[in-house]
C-alpha positions in Angstrom: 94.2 -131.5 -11.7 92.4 -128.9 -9.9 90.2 -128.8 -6.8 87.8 -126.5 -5.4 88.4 -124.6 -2.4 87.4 -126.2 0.9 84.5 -124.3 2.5 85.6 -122.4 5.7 83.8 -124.7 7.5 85.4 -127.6 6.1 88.7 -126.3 6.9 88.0 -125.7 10.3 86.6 -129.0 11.4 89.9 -130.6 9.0 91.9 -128.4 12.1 89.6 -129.5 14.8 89.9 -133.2 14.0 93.8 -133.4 13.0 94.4 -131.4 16.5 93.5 -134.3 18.0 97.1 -135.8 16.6 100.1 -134.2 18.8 102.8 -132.9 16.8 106.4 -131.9 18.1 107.4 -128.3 17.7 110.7 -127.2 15.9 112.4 -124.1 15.1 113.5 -124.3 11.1 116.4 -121.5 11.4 118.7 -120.7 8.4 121.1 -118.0 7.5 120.8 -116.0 4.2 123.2 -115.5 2.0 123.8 -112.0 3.6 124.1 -113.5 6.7 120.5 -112.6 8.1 119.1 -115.2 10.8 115.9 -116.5 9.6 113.6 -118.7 11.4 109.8 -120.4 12.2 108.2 -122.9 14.0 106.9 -125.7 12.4 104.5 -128.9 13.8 105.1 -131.2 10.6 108.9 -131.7 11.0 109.4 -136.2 10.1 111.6 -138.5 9.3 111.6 -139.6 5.6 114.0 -142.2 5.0 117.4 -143.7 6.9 119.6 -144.4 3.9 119.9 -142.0 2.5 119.2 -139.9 5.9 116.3 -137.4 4.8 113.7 -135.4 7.4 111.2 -133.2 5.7 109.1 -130.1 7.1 105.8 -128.4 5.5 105.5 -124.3 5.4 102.3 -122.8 4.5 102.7 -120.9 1.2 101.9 -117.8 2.7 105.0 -118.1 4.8 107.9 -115.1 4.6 110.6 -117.1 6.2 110.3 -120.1 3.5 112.0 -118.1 0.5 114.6 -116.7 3.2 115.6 -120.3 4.1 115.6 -121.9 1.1 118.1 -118.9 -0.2 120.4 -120.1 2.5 120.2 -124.2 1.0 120.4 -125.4 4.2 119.1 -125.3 7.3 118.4 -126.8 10.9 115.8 -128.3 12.4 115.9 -127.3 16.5 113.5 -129.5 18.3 112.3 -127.7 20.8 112.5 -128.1 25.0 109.5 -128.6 26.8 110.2 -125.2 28.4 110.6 -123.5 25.4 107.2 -122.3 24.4 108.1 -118.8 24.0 110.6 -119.3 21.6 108.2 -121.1 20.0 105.7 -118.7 19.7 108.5 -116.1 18.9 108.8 -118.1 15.9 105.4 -118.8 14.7 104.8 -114.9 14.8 105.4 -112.6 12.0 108.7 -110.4 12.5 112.3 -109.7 11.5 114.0 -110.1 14.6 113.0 -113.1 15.9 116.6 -114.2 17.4 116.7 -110.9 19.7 118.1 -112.1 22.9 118.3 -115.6 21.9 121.4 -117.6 22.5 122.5 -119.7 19.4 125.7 -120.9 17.1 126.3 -122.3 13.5 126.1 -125.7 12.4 128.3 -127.5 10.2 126.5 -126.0 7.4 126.0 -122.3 9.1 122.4 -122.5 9.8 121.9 -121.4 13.4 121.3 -124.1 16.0 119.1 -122.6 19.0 120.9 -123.1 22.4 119.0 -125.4 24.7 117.2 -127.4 22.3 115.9 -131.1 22.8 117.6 -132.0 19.5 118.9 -130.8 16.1 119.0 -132.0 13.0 121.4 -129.8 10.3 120.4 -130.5 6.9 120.6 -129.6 3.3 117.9 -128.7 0.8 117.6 -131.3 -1.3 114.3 -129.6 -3.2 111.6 -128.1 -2.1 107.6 -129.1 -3.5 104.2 -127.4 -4.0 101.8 -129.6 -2.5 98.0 -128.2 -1.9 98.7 -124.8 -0.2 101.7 -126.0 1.4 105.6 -126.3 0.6 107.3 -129.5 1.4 110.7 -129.0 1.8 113.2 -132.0 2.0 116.7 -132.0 3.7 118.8 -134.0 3.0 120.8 -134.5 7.3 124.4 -133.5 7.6 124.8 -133.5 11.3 122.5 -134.4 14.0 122.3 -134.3 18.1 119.9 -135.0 21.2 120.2 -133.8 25.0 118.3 -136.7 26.5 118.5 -134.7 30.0 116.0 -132.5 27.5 112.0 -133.5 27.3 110.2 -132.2 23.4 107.9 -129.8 23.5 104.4 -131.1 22.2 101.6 -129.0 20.6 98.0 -130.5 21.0 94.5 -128.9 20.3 95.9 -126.0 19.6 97.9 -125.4 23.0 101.7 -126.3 24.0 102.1 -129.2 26.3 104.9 -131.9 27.4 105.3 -135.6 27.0 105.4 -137.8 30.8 106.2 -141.6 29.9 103.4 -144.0 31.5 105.0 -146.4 34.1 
């Protein structure tokens, strides 16, 4: 089945509206099979199911870090701090060395798990979807952790912001 193209318009008020929805911000990282550090931020990181325990993420299909990650079969999800907005626009911007300067070490599965994190999830690739424009990738989790010293970074109408619980 085919659809026609959403005026630009269209799409734009879809991006108003949803903005309205705060989204966590991850870092999907993954090394290559050459060892290359690959990485991007990503607002659509969720929980799938508990048993078995899946998490899925969308990329755009535009995206040049996708095929790099899904090379490696695995990767890790590194939810990010509420201080961390740089890394998170390192991430969401187009480059090769996105890791400069960063701290980090490997998972169980050797995808790169970003030092100061809120959480991580390490997962592996269980398959990857074309859905509308987008990529769907779902991982199946391996090894996961939190820092609850550590507040998520949130992203909301199109700006970086952080979570304070109400009395």
């Amino acid at each position: 089945m085919s659809h026609a193209p959403c005026p630009d318009d269209e799409r734009a008020r879809f991006r108003s509206v949803l903005g309205h929805y705060p989204t966590g911000v991850a870092v999907i990282t993954a090394l290559t099979p050459t060892g290359e550090p690959v990485g991007m931020t990503v607002g659509t990181f969720s929980s799938v199911s508990l048993q078995p325990a899946l998490v899925s993420f969308l990329a755009d299909h535009t995206s040049t870090s996708l095929p790099r990650i899904g090379s490696a079969a695995s990767f890790c999800v590194n939810v990010l701090a509420e201080d961390q907005q740089d890394m998170g626009r390192t991430f969401a911007a187009r480059g090769d060395d996105k890791f400069a300067g960063l701290g980090w070490s490997t998972t169980a599965t050797g995808s790169p798990r970003l030092d100061g994190v809120a959480a991580w999830v390490d997962c592996t690739i269980e398959y990857v979807h074309t859905t509308g424009d987008h990529l769907l990738v779902l991982g199946r989790v391996v090894d996961l952790r939190a820092d609850p010293q550590r507040r998520p970074l949130l992203f909301l109408r199109g700006g970086f912001g952080h979570f304070r619980p109400a009395a």
